[in-house]
C-alpha positions in Angstrom: 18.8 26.7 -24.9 20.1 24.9 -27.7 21.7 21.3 -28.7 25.7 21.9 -29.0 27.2 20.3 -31.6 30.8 20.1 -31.2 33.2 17.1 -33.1 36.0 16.1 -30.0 39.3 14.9 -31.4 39.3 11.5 -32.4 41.4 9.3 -29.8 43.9 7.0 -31.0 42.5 3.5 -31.4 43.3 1.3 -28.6 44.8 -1.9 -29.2 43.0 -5.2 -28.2 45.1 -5.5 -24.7 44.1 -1.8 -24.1 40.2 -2.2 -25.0 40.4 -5.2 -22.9 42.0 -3.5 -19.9 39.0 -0.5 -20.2 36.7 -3.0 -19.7 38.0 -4.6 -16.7 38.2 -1.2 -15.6 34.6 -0.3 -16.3 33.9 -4.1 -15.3 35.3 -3.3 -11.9 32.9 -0.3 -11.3 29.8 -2.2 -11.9 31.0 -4.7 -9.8 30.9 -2.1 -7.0 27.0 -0.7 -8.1 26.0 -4.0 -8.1 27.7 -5.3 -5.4 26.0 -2.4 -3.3 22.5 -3.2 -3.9 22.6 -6.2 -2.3 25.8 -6.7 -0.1 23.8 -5.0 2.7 20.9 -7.3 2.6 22.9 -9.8 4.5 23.8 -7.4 7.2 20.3 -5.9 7.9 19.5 -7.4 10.8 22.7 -6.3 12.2 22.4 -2.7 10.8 18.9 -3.2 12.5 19.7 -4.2 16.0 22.8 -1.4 16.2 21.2 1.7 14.8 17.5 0.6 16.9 15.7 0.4 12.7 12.6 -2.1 12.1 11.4 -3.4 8.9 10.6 -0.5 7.6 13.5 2.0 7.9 15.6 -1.1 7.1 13.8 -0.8 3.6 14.9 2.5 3.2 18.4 2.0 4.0 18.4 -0.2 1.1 16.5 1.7 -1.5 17.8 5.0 -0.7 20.9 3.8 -3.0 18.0 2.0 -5.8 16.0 4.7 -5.9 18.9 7.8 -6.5 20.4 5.5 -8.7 17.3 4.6 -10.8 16.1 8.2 -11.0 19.8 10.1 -12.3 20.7 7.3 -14.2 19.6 8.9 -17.8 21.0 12.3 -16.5 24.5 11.2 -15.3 24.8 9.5 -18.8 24.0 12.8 -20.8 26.4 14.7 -18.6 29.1 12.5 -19.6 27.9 12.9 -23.2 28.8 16.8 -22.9 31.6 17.1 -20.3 33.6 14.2 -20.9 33.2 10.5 -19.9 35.8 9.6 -17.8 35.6 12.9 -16.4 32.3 11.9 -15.0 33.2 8.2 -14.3 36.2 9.4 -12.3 33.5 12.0 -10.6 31.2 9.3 -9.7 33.8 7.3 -8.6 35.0 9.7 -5.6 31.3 10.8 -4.8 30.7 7.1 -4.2 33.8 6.3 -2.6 33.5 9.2 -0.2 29.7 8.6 0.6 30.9 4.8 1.3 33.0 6.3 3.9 29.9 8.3 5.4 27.9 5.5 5.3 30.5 3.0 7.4 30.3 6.4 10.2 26.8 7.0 10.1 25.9 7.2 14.1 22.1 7.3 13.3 19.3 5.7 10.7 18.8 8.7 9.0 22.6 9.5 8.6 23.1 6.1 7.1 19.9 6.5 5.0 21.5 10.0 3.4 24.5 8.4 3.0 23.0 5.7 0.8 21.4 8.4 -1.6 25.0 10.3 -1.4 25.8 6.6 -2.7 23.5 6.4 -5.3 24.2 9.4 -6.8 27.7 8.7 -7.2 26.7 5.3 -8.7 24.7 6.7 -11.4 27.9 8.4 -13.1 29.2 5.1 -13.4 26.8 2.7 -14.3 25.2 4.2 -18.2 29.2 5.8 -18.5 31.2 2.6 -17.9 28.7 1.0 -20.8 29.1 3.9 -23.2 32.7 4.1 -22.4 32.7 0.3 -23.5 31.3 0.7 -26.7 33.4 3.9 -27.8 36.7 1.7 -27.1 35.5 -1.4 -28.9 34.5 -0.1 -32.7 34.2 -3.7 -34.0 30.1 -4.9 -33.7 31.3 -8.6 -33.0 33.8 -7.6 -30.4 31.5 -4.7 -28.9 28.6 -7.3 -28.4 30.4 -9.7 -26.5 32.0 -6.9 -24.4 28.1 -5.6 -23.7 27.5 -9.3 -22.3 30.5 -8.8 -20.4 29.3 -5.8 -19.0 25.8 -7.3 -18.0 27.1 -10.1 -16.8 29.4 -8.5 -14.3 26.5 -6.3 -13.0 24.1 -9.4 -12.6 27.4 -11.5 -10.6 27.8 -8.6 -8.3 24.1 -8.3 -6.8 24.1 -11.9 -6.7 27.6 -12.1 -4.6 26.8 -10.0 -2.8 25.0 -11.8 0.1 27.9 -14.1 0.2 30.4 -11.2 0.2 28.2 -9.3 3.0 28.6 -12.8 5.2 32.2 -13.1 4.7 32.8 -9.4 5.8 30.4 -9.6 9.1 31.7 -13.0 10.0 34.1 -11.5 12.0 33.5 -7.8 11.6 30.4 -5.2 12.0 28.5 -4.2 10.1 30.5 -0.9 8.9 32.5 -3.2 7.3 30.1 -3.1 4.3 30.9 0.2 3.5 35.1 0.3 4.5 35.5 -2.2 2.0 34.6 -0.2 -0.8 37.7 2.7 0.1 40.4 0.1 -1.5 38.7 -1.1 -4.8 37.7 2.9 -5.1 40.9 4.2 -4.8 42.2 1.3 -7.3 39.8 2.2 -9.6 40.3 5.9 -9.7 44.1 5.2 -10.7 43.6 2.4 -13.6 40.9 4.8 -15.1 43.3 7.6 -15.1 45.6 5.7 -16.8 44.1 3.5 -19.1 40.6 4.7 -19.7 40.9 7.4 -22.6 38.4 11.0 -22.6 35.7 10.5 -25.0 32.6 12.9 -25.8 29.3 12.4 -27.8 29.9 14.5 -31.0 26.3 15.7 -30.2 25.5 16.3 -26.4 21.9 15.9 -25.4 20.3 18.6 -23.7 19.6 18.2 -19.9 15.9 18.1 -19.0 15.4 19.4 -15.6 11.5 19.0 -15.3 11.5 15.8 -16.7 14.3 14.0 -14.1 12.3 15.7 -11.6 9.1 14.7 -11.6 10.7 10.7 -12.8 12.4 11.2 -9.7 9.6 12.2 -7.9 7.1 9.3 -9.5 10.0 6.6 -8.0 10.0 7.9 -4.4 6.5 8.3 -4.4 5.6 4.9 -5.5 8.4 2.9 -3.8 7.3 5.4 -0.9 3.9 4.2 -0.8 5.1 0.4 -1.1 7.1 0.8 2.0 5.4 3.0 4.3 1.7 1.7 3.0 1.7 -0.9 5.8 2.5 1.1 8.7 0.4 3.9 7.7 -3.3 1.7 6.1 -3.3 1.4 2.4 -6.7 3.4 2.8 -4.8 6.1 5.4 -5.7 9.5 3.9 -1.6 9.7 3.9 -2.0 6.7 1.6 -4.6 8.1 -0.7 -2.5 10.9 -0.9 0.5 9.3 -2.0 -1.5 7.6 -4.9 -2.7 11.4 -5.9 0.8 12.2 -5.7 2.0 9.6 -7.8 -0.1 9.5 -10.3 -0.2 13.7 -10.9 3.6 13.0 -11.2 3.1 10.1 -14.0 0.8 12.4 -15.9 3.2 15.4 -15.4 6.0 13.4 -16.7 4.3 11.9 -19.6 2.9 15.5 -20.7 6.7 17.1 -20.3 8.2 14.3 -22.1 6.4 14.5 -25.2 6.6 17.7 -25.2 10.7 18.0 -25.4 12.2 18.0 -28.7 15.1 15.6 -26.5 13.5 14.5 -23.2 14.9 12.5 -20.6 13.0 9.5 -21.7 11.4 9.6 -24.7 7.4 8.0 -24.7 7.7 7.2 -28.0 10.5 4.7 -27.1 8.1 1.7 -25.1 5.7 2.1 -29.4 8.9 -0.5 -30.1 7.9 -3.9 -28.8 11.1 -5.3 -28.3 11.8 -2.4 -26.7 9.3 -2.5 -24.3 9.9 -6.2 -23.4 13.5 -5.7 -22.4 12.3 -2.6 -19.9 9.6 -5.4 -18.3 12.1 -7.8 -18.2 14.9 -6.3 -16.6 12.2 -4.9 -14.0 10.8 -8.4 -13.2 14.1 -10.6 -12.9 15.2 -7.2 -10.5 11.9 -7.4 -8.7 12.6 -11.4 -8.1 16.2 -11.3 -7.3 15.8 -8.7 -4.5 12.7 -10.1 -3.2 14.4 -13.2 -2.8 17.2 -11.8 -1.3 15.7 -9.9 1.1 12.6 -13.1 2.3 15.8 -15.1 2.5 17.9 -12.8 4.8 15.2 -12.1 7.4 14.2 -16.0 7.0 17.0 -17.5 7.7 18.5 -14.5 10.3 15.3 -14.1 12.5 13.4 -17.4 12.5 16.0 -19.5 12.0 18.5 -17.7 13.9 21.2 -18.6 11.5 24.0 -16.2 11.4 24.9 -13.5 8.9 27.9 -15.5 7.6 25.4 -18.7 7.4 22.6 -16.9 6.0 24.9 -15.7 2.9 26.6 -18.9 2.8 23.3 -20.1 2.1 22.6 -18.2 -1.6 26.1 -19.1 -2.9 24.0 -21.3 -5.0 22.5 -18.9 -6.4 25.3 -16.8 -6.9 27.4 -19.9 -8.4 24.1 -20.7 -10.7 24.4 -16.8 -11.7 28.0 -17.1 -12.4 28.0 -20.2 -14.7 25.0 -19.1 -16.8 25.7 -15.2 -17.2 28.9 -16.2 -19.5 26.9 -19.0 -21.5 24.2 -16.9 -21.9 26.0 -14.4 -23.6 27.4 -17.1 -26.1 23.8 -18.2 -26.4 23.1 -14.4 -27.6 25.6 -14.1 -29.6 24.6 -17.7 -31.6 21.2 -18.1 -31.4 19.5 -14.3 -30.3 18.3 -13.6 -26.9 14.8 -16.1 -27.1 16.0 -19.0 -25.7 18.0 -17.8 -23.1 15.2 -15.3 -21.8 13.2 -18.7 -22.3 15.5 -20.5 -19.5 15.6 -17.4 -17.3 11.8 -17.1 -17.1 11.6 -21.0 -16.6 13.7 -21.5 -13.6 12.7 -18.2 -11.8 9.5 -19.5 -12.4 10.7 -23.0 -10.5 12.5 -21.0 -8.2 9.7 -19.1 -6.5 7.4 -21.9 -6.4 9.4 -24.2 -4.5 9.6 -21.8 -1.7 5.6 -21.0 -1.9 4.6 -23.6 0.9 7.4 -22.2 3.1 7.6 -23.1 7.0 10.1 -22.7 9.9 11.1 -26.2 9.5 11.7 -26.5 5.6 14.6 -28.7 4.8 18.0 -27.5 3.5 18.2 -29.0 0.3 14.8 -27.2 -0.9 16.3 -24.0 0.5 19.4 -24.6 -1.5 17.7 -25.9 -4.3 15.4 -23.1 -5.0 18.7 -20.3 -4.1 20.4 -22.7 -7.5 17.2 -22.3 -9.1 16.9 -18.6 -9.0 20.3 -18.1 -9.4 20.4 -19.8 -12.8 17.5 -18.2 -13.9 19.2 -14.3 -12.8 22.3 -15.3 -14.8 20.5 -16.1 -17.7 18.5 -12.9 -18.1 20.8 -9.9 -18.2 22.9 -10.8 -21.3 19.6 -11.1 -23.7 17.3 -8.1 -22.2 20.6 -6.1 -22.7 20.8 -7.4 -25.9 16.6 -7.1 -26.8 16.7 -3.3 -25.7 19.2 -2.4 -28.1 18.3 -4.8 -30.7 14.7 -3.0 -30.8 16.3 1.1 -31.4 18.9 2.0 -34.0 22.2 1.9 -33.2 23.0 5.5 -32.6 20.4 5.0 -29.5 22.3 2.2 -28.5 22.9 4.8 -25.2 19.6 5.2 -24.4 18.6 1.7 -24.7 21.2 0.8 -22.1 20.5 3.9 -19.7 16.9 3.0 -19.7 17.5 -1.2 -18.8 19.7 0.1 -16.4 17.0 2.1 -14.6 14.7 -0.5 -15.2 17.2 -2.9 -13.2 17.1 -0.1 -10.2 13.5 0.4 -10.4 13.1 -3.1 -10.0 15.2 -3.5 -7.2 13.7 -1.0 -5.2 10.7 -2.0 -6.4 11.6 -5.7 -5.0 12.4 -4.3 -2.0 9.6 -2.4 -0.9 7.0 -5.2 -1.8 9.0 -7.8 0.4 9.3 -5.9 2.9 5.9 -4.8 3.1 5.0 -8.7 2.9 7.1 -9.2 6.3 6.6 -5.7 8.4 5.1 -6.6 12.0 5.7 -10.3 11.5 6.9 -12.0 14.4 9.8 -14.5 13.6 7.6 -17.1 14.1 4.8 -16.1 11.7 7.3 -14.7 9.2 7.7 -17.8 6.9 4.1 -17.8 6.5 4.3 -14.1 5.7 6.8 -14.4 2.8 4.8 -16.9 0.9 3.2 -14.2 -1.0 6.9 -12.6 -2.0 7.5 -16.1 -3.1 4.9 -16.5 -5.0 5.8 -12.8 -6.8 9.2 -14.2 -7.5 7.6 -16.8 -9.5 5.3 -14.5 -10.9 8.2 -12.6 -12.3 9.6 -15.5 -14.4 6.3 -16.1 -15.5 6.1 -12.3 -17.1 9.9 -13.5 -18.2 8.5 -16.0 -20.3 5.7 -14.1 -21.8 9.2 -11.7 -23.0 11.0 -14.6 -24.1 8.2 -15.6 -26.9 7.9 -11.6 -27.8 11.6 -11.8 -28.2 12.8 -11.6 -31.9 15.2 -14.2 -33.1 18.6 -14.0 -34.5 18.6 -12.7 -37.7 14.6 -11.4 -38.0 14.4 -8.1 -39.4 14.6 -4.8 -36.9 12.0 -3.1 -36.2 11.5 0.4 -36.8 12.9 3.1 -35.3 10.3 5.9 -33.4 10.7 8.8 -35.3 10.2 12.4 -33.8 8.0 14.3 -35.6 8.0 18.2 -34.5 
């Protein structure tokens, strides 16, 4: 099979009103994949106590949608490359407006679980295409980077409204209602895309790599798989030791396929670049925070505080206010000074974040609860714009893709990631004991900002030289 080289008609340019309208549109359909990695954290207990789910399956239900989302991301994105990108943003679109629906019917746990993959894999046809869609429309570099910080910023908001948005909606609904709400802004979307969004192709489509997305897919199930199921199960079951087999055959596999593709999925030679390599650790650790965090918080506050959903969300709109004021700014703060400092202030108060909540009891006050929500929220809003930024600072610009398909995995990864270990911190606790269970998870989300830091210092300043691309010998 060979790499198609075809040159698509070149579309009209778009005025500025038009470029700015395609990236409300694309804007809007991250809020959405965002918006649906966390919006159900709020109602698990709910989702819980109606379909008869623990701990455990209540992990799945979430990561169902991280983990099909993390593993097609890469492949959705060359897809659009070759077939056309709003064709495959529209696609995506439908697939997760229709699996939204299944999900909001889903009579049983394992229906709903399905229906979150079905979710996910409609999700990953709009995440990598809205970006690349983004940058086609906006030619100019000055105008495209601040529409990239635009696009980051939107995606960080989302998962951290969406505890807020999943308390509003079961304040005086059920919890289907997470899923119904998704029909309207779907149906919205699939009409301003038709209309405004214009067809664009890569003048060179990538090749799909079939073994490659599935044994990366594999590798994430496995090892999220492990994560969840490891405390039910012994983490030195023979089903455990045979997940860890499993996983790591699937890593070595991968690795061995990948460098042996003339145009892999994802390319090993990528994480030789640094810079590269600190934006992919990045995005994993702030998503391996936030959801931790979100998830410690909801089952906190829900079961041994017996606050109620609407409450329990009410209770992170710090966090999501501290996310919305510093996203914005840190993009300026990119755009001015280069990615260091603001990575600098994202590691610092994730760091402050988790440690306030490290000594946490059934009785802790309020205001430390709110002040460490503010604390983490600040310190999510400041990281997207500048690992964004640091990924495709460290490739060439015609990998500017790649860069931003491989964060954005990185983002899932971490999420799921974030769920499984906080889960696993929590499974069997009584309400009671649970606070004292979660310290760990808050110690992890501190732990996190640290690694942030240790990015923000490898993080090249505004201005510094570019290093290298990877070249691909053959």
């Amino acid at each position: 099979m060979t790499t198609t080289t075809t040159t698509p008609p070149v579309p009209p340019a778009l005025s500025a009103r038009g470029r700015r309208t395609v990236l409300a549109v694309c804007c809007l359909s991250m809020f959405l994949v965002g918006l649906d990695t966390t919006v159900v954290n709020v109602g698990l207990p709910a989702i819980g106590h109606g379909l008869g789910v623990d701990t455990r399956g209540l992990a799945w239900v979430v990561d169902a949608y991280t983990l099909v989302l993390a593993g097609l991301l890469i492949s959705s994105g060359a897809l659009a490359d070759r077939f056309g990108r709003r064709r495959v943003f529209q696609c995506g679109l439908a697939v997760f407006g229709a699996a939204s629906l299944l999900c909001a019917l889903a009579p049983t746990a394992g229906a709903l679980v399905a229906a979150r993959a079905l979710q996910g894999v409609g999700a990953s046809m709009l995440s990598p295409v809205a970006l690349a869609i983004v940058v086609n429309a906006t030619p100019d570099p000055k105008e495209r980077a601040r529409a990239i910080g635009i696009w980051a910023s939107v995606f960080g908001l989302s998962m951290a409204a969406g505890p807020v948005t999943g308390g509003a909606l079961l304040a005086g609904l059920d919890w289907r209602a997470l899923f119904w709400v998704n029909a309207p802004v779907v149906v919205v979307a699939l009409v301003l895309s038709a209309v405004f969004v214009p067809e664009s192709r890569a003048a060179r489509a990538r090749r799909l790599d079939p073994p490659g997305q599935f044994l990366l897919t594999a590798l994430l199930v496995l090892v999220v798989g492990v994560l969840i199921e490891g405390p039910r199960v012994g983490w030195t079951s023979p089903a455990a030791l045979a997940g860890y087999a499993a996983a790591a055959t699937a890593l070595a596999g991968f690795a061995r396929v990948e460098s042996r593709r003339s145009e892999p999925l994802i390319d090993p030679r990528l994480f030789a670049n640094p810079l590269f390599n600190g934006a992919v650790v990045g995005a994993v650790a702030v998503f391996v925070a936030l959801n931790a965090a979100l998830l410690l918080n909801t089952l906190y506050l829900q079961h041994t505080r017996g606050w109620t959903p609407l409450a329990a969300g009410a209770a992170t709109l710090p966090l999501a206010v501290g996310a919305t004021v510093c996203a914005p700014w840190a993009g300026r703060m990119v755009g001015r000074t280069g990615p260091r400092t603001p990575l600098f202030l994202a590691g610092g108060f994730l760091t402050a974040g988790g440690l306030c909540l490290v000594r946490l009891t059934p009785h802790t006050g309020l205001l430390p609860l709110l002040a460490a929500y503010a604390l983490i929220g600040v310190g999510f809003g400041f990281a997207n714009a500048p690992i964004t930024t640091t990924a495709v600072d460290g490739l060439p610009p015609a990998r500017a893709g790649v860069a931003g398909a491989i964060t954005s995995t990185a983002r899932q990864v971490g999420a799921a990631l974030g769920i499984a270990l906080a889960g696993g911190l929590v499974t069997g606790a009584a309400p009671a004991e649970l606070a004292r269970a979660s310290r760990p998870g808050w110690a992890l989300v501190a732990g996190c900002g640290v690694l942030l830091l240790l990015v923000a210092r490898a993080a090249r300043p505004k201005g510094a030289a570019a290093a290298p691309a990877p070249s691909r010998g053959r």
